[in-house]
C-alpha positions as CSV (number, residue, x, y, z in Angstrom):
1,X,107.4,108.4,97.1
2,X,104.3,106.8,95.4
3,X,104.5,105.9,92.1
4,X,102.0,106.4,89.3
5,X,101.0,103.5,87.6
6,X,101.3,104.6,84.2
7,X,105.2,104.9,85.0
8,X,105.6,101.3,85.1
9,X,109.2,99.6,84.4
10,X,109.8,97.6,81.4
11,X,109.3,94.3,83.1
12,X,105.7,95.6,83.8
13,X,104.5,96.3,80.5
14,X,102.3,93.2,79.6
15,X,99.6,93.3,76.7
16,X,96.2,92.1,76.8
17,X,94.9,90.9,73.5
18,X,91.1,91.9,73.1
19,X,90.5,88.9,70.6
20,X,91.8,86.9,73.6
21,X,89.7,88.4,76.2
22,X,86.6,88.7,73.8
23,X,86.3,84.5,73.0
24,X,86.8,83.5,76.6
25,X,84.1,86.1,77.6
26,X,81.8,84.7,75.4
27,X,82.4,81.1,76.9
28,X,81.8,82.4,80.6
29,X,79.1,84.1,80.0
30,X,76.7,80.8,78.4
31,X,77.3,79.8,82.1
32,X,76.8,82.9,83.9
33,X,80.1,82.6,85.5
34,X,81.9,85.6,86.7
35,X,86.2,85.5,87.6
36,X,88.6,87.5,89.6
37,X,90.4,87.7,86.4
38,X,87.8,90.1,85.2
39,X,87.3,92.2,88.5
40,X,90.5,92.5,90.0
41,X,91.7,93.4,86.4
42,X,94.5,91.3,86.8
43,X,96.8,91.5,84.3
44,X,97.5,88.1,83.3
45,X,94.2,87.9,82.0
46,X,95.0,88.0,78.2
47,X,97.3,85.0,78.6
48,X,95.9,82.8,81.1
49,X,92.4,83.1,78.9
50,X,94.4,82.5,75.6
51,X,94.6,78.9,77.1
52,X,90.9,79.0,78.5
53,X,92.3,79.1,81.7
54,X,90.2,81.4,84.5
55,X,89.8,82.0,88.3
56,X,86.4,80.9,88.8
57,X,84.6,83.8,91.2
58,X,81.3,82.8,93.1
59,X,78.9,84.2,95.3
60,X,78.6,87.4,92.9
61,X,81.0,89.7,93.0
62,X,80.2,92.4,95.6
63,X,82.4,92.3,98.7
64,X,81.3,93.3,102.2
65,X,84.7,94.7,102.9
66,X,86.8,98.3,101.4
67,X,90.2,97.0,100.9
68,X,92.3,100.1,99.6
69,X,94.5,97.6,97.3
70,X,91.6,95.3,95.3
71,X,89.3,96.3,92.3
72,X,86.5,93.8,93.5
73,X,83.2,96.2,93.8
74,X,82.2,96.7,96.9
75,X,78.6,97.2,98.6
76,X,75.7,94.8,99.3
77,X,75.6,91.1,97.6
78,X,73.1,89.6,96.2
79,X,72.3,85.7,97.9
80,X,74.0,82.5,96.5
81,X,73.0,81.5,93.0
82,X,71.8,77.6,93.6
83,X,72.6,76.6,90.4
84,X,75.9,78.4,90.5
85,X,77.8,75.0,91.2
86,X,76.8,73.2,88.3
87,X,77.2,75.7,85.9
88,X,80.6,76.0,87.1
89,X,81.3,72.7,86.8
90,X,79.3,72.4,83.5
91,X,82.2,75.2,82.4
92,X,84.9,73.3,83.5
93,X,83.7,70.8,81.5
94,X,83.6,72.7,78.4
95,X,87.2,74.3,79.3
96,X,88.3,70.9,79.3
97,X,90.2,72.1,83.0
98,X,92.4,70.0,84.5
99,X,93.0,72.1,87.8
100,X,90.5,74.6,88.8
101,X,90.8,77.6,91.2
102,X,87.8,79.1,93.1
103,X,88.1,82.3,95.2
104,X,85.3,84.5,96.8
105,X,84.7,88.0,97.6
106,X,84.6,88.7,101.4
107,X,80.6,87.7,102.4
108,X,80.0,88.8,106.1
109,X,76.5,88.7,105.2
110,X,76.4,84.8,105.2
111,X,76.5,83.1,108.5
112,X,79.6,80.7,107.2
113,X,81.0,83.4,105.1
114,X,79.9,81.3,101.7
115,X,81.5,77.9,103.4
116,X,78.9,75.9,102.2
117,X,78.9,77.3,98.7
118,X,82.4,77.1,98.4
119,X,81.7,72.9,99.4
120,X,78.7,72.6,96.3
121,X,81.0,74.2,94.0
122,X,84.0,71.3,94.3
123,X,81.0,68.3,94.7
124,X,80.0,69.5,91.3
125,X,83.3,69.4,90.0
126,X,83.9,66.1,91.5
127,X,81.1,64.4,90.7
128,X,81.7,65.1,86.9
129,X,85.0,63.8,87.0
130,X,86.8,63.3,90.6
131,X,90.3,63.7,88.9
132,X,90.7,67.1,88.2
133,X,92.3,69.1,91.0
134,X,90.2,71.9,92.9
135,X,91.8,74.9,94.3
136,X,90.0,76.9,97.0
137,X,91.1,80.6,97.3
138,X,88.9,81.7,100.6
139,X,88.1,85.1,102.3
140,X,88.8,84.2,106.2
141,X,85.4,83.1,107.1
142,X,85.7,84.9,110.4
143,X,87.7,82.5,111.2
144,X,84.5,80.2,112.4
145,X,85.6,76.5,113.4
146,X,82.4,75.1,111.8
147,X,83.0,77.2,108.5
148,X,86.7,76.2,108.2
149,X,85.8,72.6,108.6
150,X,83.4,72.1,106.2
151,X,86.3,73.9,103.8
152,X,89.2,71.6,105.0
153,X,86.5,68.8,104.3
154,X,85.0,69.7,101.0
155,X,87.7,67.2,98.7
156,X,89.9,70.3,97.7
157,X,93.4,69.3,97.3
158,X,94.6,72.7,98.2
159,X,93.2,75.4,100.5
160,X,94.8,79.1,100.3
161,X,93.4,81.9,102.3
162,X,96.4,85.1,101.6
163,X,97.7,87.3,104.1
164,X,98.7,90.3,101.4
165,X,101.1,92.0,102.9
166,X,103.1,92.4,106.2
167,X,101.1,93.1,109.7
168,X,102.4,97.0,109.7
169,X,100.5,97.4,106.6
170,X,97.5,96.1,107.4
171,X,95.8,98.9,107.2
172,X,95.3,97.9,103.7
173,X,93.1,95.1,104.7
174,X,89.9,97.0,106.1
175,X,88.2,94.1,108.5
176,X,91.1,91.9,108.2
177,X,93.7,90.9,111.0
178,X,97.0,89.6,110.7
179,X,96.7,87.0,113.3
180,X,93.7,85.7,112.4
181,X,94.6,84.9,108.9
182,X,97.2,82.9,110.2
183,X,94.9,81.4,112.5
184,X,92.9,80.4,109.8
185,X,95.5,78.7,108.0
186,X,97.0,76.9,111.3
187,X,93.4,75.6,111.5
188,X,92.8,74.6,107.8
189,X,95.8,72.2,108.3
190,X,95.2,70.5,111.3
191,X,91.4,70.4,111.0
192,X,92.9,67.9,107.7
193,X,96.7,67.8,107.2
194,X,95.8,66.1,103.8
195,X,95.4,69.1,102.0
196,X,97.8,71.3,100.8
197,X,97.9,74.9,102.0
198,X,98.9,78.3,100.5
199,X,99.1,81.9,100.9
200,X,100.0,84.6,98.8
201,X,101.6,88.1,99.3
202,X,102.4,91.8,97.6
203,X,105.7,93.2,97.1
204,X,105.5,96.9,96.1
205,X,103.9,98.7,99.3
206,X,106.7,99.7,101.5
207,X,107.1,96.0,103.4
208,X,110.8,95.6,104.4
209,X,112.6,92.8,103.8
210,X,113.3,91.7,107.2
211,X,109.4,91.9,107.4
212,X,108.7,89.7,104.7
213,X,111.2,86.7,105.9
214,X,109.3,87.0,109.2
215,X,105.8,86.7,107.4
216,X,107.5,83.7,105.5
217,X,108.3,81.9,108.8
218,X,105.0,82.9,110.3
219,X,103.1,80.9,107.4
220,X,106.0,78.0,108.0
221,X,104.5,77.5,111.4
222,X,100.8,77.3,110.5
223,X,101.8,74.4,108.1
224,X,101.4,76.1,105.0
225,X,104.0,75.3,102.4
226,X,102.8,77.2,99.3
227,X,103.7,80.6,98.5
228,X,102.9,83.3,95.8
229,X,104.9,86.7,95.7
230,X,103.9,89.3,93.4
231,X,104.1,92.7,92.3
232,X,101.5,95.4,93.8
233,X,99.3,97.1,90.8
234,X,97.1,99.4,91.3
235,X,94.0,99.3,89.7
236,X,93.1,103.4,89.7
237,X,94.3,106.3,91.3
238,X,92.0,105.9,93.6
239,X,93.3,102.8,95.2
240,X,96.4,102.6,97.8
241,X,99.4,103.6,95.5
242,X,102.3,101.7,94.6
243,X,105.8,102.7,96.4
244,X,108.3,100.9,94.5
245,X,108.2,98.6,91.5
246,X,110.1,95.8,93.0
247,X,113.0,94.7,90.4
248,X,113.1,90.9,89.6
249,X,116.2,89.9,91.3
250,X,114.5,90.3,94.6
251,X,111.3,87.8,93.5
252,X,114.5,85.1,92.7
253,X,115.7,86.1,96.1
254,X,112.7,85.3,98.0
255,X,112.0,82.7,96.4
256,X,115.6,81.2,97.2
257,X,115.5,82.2,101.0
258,X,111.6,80.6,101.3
259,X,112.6,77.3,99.8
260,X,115.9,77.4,102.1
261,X,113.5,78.5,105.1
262,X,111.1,75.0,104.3
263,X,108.4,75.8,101.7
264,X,107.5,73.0,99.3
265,X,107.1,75.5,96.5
266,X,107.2,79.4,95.7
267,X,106.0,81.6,92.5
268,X,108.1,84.3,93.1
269,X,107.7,87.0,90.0
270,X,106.9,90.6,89.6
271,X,103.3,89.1,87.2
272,X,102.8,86.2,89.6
273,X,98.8,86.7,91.3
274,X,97.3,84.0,93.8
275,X,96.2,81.4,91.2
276,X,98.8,82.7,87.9
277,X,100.1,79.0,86.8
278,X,98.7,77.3,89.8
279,X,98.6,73.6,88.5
280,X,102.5,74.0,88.9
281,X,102.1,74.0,92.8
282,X,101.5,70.4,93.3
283,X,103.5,69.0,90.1
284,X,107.1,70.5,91.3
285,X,109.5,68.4,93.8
């Protein structure tokens, strides 16, 4: 049976602080920068921008796609900002960020899908300081060799593109395909097996767990070695519901049978989101 998401467990029961929220707004906005943080109303938010910490979000944030499960507004974008780059980076600047994630919503307006954008973003980073770490978080491009190159290529040390949820549920994932995600991250790593790759899933929508070992294997084959798992929230009524509130023990559980199965690393919690405490990725053994 669905559950409503104002009966939420204990361990789901995080507050926001609006000082928090309200000082950190006031930063992003000098730049004109918008975050997932903010449209996906995730709710790490109050803490992650208690230590000016944010998931940059570029190329506006309208998305040509309906997904049932995500917040991000959907309709017809506007074109890429040109100075959007360097304001990003002149924020990351002012954050004083040492890693820096950058997602998208889904363009299928753009010939590369915002390839090129994503590509200006990092150069800007890198050009102010080439040390701090750049995290792309891509929509699957439409899976276009040329597009996926110039990502692979773009000085990011790690590349993610999520798969969500299991393939029986992927009606979830309006203009998304199973396969083709994975196809995307097969050919993210061998178009340059330097980088680091990463997906990220949902626990909380009926998957089984004998599904979500298979979807752990599948990602082992692409190459990719860096997982999130995370609890399923929905953001209104109106969104796909939540079916169970998955209990902690079984985030430590597939996080132990991932790292058994060959992953380098796993975030494996019920608050754990695509880019929640990402700069541990690359730092853990």
């Amino acid at each position: 049976m669905a559950r409503s998401r104002w009966s939420r467990p204990e361990w789901l029961r995080k507050r926001i602080s609006l000082t928090e929220l309200t000082e950190m707004r006031k930063r992003l906005a000098k730049g004109r920068i918008n975050t997932i943080c903010e449209e996906a109303l995730c709710p790490n938010i109050g803490e992650c921008f208690s230590k000016n910490q944010a998931t940059f979000l570029i190329l506006g944030n309208i998305c040509t796609r309906a997904c049932t499960f995500c917040n991000v507004t959907k309709g017809a974008p506007l074109m890429p900002d040109p100075h959007e780059p360097s304001n990003i980076a002149e924020t990351v600047k002012t954050l004083g960020l040492r890693h820096v994630v950058i997602t998208s919503p889904t363009r299928d307006d753009l010939p590369d899908g915002g390839a090129e954008q994503f590509c200006k973003t990092v150069d800007a980073i890198k050009s102010f300081d080439d040390s701090i770490r750049v995290e792309l978080l891509i929509p699957d491009l439409h899976e276009k060799d040329e597009a996926l190159k110039l990502v692979a290529e773009s000085g990011a040390e790690i590349v993610g593109h999520n798969l969500e949820t299991v393939p029986r549920l992927y009606h979830i994932r309006r203009g998304a395909k199973y396969e083709r995600s994975l196809r995307v991250l097969e050919k993210l790593h061998a178009i340059n097996p330097n980088i680091a790759t990463k997906s990220g899933i949902m626990l909380g929508l009926g998957e089984r767990e004998e599904e979500i070992l298979k979807l752990m294997q599948d990602l082992l084959d692409t190459g990719c070695r860096l997982l999130s798992i995370g609890q399923y929230l929905a953001p209104s009524d109106s969104h796909v519901p939540v079916i169970e509130f998955v209990e902690p023990e079984r985030f430590v559980f597939f996080r132990k049978e991932g790292m058994k199965m060959g992953f380098s690393y796993i975030k494996s919690s019920p608050y754990t989101r695509s880019s929640y405490m990402a700069h541990e990725y690359l730092n853990e053994p």
